[in-house]
N, C-alpha and C positions, 0 to 999 in steps of 0.2 A: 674799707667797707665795700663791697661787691655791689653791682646792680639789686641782686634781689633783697640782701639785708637796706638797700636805701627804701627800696620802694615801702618795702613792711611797715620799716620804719615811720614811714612817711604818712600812711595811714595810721598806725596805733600812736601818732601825734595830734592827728588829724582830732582822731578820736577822743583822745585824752586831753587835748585842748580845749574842744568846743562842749563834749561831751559834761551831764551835770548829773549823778545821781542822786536826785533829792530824797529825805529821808520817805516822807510822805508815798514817794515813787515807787520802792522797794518791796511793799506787797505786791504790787500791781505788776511792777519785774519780775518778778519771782516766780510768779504763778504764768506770765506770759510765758519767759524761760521752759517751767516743765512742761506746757504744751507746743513747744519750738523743739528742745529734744527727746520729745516721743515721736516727732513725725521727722524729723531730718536727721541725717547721721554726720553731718558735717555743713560748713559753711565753707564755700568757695569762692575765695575774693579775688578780685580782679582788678585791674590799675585801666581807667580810661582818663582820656582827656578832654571834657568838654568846657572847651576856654573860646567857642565861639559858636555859634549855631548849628554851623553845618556838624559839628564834632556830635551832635544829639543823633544824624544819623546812622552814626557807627556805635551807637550806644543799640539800637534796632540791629544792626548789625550782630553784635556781641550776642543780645538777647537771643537770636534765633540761630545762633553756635551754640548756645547753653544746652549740654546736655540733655535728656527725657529722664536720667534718672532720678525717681522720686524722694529718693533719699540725701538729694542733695540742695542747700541753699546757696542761690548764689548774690555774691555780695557786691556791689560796685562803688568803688572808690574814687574819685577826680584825682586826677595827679595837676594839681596845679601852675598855670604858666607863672613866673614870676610875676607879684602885682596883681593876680586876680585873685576873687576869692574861691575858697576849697568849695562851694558850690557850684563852681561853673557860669558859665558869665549870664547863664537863667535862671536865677534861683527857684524862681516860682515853679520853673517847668521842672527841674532837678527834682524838687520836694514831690512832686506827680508822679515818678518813673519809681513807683510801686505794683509791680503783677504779683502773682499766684508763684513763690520761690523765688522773687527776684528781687531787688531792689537797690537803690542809691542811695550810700550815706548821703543823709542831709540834714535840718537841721529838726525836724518833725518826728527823727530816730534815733540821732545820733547819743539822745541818752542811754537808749534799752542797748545801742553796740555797746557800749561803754560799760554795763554793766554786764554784758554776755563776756568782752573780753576781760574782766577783773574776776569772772566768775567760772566759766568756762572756757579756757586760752583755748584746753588743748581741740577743740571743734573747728579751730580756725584754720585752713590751709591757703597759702599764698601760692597764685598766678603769677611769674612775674612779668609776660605777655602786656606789653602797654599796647591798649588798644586805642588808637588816633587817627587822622583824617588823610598822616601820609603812609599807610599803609595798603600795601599795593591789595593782598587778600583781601583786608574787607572792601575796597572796592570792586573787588572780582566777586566776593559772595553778596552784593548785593541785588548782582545780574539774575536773576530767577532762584535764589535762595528763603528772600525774604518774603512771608505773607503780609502782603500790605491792601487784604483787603480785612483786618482788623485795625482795632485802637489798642495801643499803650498807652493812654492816657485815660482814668478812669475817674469819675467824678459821683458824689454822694446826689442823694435828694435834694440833701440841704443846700449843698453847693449849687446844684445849678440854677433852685432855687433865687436866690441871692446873686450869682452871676446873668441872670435872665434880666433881671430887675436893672442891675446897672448897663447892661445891653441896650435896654431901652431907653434909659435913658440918655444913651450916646447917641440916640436917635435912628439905629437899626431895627431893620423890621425884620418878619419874618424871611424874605428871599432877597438873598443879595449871593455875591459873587467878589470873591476877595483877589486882590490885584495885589503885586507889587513890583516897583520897578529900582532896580539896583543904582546908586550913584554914590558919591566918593566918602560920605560924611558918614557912614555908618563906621568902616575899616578907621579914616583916622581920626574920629573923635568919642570912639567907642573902645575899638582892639586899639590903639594909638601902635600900630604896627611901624616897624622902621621901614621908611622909604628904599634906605641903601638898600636893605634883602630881599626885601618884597616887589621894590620896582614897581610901586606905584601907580607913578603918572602913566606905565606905559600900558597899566594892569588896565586902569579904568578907561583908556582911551576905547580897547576892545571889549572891557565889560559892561560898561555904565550905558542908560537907558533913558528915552526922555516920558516923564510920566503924560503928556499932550498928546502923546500917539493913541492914549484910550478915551482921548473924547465918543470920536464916535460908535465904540465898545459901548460908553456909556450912554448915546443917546437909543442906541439897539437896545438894552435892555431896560431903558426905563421904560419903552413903550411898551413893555412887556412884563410890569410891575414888579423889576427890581431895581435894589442898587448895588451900584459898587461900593465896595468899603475898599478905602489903600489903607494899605498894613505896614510896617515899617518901623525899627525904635528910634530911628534920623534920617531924616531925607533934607536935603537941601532948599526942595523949592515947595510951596502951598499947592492944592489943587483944588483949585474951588472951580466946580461947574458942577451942572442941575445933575439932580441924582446919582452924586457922588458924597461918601462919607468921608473925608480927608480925617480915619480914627491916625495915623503917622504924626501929625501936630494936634491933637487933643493931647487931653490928658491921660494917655492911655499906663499900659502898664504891663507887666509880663504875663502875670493867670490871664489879665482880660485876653491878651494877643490870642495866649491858644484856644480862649471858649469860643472866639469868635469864629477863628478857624473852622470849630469842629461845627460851628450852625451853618456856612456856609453849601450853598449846592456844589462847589468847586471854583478852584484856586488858581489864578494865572501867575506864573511865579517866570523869574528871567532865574539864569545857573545861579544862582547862591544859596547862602546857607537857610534863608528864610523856610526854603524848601520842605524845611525839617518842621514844619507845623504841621502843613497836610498830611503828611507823611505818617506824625504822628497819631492822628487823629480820623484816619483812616479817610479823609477826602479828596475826591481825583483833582488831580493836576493837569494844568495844559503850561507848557512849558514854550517861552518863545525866547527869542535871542540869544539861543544858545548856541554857545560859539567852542566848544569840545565833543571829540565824535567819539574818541574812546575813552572808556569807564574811567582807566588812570590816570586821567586826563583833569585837574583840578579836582576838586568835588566830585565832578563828574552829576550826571542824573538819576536818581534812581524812581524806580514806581513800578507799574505795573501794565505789562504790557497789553492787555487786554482791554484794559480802563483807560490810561495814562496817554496824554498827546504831547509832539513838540514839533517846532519848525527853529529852524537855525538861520544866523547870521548868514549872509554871503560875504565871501572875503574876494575885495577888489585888488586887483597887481594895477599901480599906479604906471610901470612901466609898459605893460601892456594893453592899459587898457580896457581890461576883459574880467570876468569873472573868473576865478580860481575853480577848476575843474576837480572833484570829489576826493579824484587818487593824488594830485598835488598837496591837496591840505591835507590828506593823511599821513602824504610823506612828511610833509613838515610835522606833524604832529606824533608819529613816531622819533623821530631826529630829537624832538626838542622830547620828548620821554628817554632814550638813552641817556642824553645829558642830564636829565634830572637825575636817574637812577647814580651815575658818576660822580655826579655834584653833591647827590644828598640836597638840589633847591626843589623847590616848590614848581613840578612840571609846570602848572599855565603861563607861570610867569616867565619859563622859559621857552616857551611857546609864543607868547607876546612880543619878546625880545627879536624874535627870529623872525615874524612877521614885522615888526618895527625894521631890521637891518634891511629887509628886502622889499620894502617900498610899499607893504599888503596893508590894507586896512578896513574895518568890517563895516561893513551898511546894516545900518537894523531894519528889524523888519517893520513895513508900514504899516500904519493901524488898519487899513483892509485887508492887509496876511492876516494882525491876532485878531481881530473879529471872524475871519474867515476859521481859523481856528477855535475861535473859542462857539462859535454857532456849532461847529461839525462836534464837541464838549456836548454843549446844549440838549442837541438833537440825539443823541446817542444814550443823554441820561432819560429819556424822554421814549429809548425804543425802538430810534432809527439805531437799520445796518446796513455795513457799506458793504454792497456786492459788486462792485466796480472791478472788471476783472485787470483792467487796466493799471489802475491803482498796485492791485498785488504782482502784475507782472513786474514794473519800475521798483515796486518794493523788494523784490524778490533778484532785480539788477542790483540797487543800490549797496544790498546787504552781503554779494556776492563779493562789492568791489571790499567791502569792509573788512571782512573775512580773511581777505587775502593781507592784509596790513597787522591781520593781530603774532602780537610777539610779545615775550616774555609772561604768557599766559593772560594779556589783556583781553578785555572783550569788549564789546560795543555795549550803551545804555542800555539797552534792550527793552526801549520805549517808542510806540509807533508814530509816523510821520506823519504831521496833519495830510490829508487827502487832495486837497485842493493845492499845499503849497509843493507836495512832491509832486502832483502832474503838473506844474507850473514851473518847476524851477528843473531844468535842462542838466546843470551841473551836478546835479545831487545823483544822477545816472551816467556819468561819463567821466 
């Protein structure tokens, strides 16, 4: 059996598995049906894989490759990692990713598929294009491809109704600011990923965050009537201080995670997949401790460069010293992208290794960089603009040295550099 007879397969199992035509259902198909093929001439299915969060933003990826012609539906499928289920490791979000011509089998449709493919097969044409996280295109088209100053996420009356209500009673108000900080317990006691491939211990040394660096994030904006909510579906440690929501250890839940998202004024997110909430729900991101400068680079960042902020890790040479100057970690980070593409690994993690063999090791940024970042956030939704010509010179360096490192058609995030930490930080220009 060939790649594309498995993948088929694997959906019209999918289908036929979960899928239930009840009799009661059948007028109500039926008549769905004839108003489905008067307005589309075919359905276009497609194989992604969302088996971890960040996987939802290649789902946004996918979407905004889909065709304009109106005569086409297009269908998306999960191709399941072993052990997960066919919904994707978010169900709740899965069952949401409903537009205008688009949508995800899930469990809120998977009956009316079930009777379009018993009823109508021959509508169905197969992709066999798996769309996933290591694919080097969709993180190149997420570089000024993607409008992400819309929602794919859409919600009824009733729903938000109902979601409003248990909002409050988590004890969120109207204005808060959603935080979150990356550490080890999500990857292994959620993805229970294997250490040997993934390289773990050396992943989290460079990625992992400490949530105490947003105290005073936190006492900034309480004085200015809001709160933080921390977002997270496992974090390791509690965070209890004054005007902080610690929703990561309530009782939280997958729909709550993304409504809460979309009420927030904007999102402090470190590189992970969390990412993929603002993302989808159309609210800006400030991005800190990120420690990848080209797009094929992990996950990499995506957003929008006009809205969208970030400031990055510094990576220290224990041998020398000194901070790592902007073209040295690029070269490491090109080096360690060749050997992924060779290897078929997971570039960060060989990025990690390579900074692990040569002594490098990254300093996060202090909670007076993301406050400093997240105010220049603040002030910007607010109206302020930065005419600092200074700012755009180093910007206009920095991006210069970046340029010159892209290869095998990589590009840079194409998200701008908080203000304050690029005329502060010396190496990010040399």
């Amino acid at each position: 059996m060939n790649k594309h007879e498995t993948r088929m397969n694997t959906m019209i199992n999918v289908i036929e598995e979960h899928g239930c035509i009840q009799q009661e259902k059948v007028t109500e198909f039926a008549e769905k049906a004839r108003a489905f093929i008067d307005r589309y001439d075919y359905v276009e299915v497609r194989f992604i894989g969302l088996n971890h969060m960040g996987s939802y933003l290649h789902w946004i990826t996918a979407v905004n490759r889909c065709g304009k012609d109106t005569g086409t539906y297009y269908l998306f499928c999960n191709y399941p990692a072993d052990g997960l289920s066919w919904l994707g490791v978010n169900p709740s979000i899965t069952e949401k990713l409903d537009l205008e011509g688009i949508s995800v089998v899930s469990n809120h449709n998977v009956d009316f598929w079930k009777y379009m493919m018993h009823n109508y097969r021959s509508l169905f044409v197969y992709i066999t294009d798996y769309i996933n996280e290591n694919e080097i295109g969709n993180r190149q088209y997420m570089n000024g491809h993607i409008d992400f100053n819309r929602s794919y996420v859409y919600y009824s009356p009733e729903e938000e109704q109902e979601l409003e209500r248990k909002k409050q009673e988590l004890g969120i108000g109207d204005k808060y600011i959603c935080i979150s900080v990356r550490d080890s317990s999500y990857t292994r006691d959620i993805l229970r990923r294997d250490d040997a491939c993934f390289k773990q211990e050396i992943g989290d040394a460079y990625r992992n965050g400490d949530i105490t660096s947003f105290r005073k994030v936190a006492d900034y904006y309480r004085k200015k009537g809001y709160q933080l909510v921390r977002m997270g579906a496992k974090v390791e440690e509690k965070f209890d201080y004054p005007g902080v929501i610690d929703y990561a250890v309530m009782d939280r839940n997958e729909e709550m995670d993304l409504y809460i998202t979309k009420g927030a004024d904007f999102f402090i997110s470190d590189q992970s997949g969390i990412q993929a909430l603002p993302l989808l729900v159309c609210v800006p991101i400030v991005y800190y401790n990120a420690q990848c400068f080209l797009l094929a680079n992990d996950l990499g960042v995506a957003g929008d460069k006009t809205r969208d902020l970030i400031i990055y890790k510094k990576f220290f040479d224990e041998k020398t010293k000194s901070i790592l100057p902007l073209r040295k970690v690029l070269e490491i980070e090109k080096e360690a992208l060749e050997v992924a593409v060779m290897t078929n690994s997971p570039s960060n993690y060989v990025t990690y290794e390579i900074y692990d063999k040569l002594g490098i090791r990254c300093i996060d940024n202090t909670p007076e960089e993301i406050l400093s970042v997240s105010v220049e956030m603040y002030e910007w939704l607010k109206g302020s603009q930065n005419n600092n010509q200074a700012y755009y010179d180093r910007e206009r360096i920095h991006n210069e040295i970046k340029k010159s490192f892209y290869s095998f058609g990589y590009t840079d995030v194409g998200v701008r550099i908080g203000e304050q930490y690029l005329l502060e930080n010396e190496w990010l220009v040399s």
